[in-house]
C-alpha positions as CSV (number, residue, x, y, z in Angstrom):
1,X,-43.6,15.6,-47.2
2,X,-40.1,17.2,-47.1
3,X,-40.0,18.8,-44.0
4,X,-42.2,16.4,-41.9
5,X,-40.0,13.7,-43.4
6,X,-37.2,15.0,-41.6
7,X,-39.5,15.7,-38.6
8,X,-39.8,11.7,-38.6
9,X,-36.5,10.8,-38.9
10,X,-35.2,13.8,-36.0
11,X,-38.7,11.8,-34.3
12,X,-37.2,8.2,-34.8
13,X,-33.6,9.1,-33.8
14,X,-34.4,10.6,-30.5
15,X,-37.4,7.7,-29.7
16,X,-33.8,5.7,-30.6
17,X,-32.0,7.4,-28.0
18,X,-34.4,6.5,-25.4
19,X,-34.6,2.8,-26.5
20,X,-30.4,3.1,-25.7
21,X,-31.2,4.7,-22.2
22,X,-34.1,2.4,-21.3
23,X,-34.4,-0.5,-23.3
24,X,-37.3,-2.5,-21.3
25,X,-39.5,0.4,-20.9
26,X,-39.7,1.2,-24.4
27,X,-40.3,-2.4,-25.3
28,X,-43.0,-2.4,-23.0
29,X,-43.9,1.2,-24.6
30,X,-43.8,-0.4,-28.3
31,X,-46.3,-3.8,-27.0
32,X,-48.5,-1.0,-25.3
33,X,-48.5,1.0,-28.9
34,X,-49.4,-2.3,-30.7
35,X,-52.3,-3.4,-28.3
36,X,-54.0,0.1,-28.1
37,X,-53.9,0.4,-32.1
38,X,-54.7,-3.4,-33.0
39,X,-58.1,-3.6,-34.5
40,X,-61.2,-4.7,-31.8
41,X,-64.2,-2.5,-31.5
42,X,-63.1,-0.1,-33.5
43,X,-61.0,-0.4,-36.6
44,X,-56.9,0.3,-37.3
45,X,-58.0,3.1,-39.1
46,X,-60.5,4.5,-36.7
47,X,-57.9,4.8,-33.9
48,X,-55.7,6.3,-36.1
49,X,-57.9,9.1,-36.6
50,X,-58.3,9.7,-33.2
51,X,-54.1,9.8,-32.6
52,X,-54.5,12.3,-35.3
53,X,-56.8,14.6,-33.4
54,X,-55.0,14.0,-30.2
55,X,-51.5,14.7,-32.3
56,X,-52.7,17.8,-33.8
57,X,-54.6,19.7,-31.1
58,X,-51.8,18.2,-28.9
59,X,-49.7,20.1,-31.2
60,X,-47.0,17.2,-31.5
61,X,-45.1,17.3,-35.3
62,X,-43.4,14.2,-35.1
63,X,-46.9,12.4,-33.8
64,X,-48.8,14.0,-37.0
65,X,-46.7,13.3,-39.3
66,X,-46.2,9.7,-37.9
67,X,-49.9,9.2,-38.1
68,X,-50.6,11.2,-41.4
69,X,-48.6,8.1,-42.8
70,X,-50.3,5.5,-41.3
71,X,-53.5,6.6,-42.2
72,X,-52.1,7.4,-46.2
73,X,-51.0,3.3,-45.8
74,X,-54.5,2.9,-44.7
75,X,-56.2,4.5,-47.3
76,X,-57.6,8.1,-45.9
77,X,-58.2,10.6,-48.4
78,X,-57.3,14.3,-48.1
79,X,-61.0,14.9,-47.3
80,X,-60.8,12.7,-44.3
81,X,-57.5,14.2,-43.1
82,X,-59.3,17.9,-43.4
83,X,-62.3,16.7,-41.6
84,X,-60.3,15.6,-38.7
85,X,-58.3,18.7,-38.7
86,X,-61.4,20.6,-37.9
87,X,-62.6,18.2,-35.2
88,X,-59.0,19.2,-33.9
89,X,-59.5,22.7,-34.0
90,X,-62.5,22.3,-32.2
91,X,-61.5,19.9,-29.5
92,X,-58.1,22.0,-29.1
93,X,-60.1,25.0,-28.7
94,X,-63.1,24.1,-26.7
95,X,-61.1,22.6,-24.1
96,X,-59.8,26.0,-23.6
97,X,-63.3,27.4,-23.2
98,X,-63.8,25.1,-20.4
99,X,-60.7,25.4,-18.4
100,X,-60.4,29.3,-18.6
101,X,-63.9,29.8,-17.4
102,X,-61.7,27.5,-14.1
103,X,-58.9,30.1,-14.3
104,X,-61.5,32.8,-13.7
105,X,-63.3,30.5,-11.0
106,X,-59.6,30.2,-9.6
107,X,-59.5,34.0,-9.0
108,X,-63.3,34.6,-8.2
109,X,-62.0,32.0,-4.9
110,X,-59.0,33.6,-4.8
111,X,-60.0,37.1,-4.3
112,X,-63.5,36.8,-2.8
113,X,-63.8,38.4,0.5
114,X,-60.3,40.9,-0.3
């Protein structure tokens, strides 16, 4: 993973930077992190999934690659991975459908009656 390797570590220094700045927020950040992925409902490796398709249609490097290697700890397979790259394609581009259909709305309302 040689370039999302160093995408991590650039990641973990600049999280570390924060932690310098703000110490008690970004412990209460991490204990957030460890509730919202601890296993209940729904599984570790369930929610990592999700973080995944959040990460990637998100389009955040450091959060994929973070996640990619949690789930590779938790056992997903390349197959997986690709599935949930399309549900990201499809949930980063639907959205889109929905929201410029509002930008046209926006201008229907703005212009009606000029």
């Amino acid at each position: 993973m040689g370039n999302f390797d160093e995408i991590n570590k650039r990641a973990q220094k600049n999280t570390g930077r924060i932690q310098q700045e703000q110490p008690d927020f970004m412990r209460a950040f991490k204990q957030l992190q460890q509730e919202g992925y601890k296993a209940n409902a729904l599984d570790e490796k369930t929610k990592e999934y999700v973080a995944l398709t959040y990460a990637i249609a998100d389009k955040c490097e450091g959060c994929i690659g973070n996640h990619v290697n949690k789930l590779i700890k938790l056992g997903a397979t390349r197959q997986e991975i690709s599935d949930i790259v399309a549900v990201s394609i499809v949930m980063g581009g639907g959205p889109a459908s929905v929201y410029g259909g509002k930008a046209l709305e926006a201008y229907d309302e703005g212009t009606e009656g000029k």
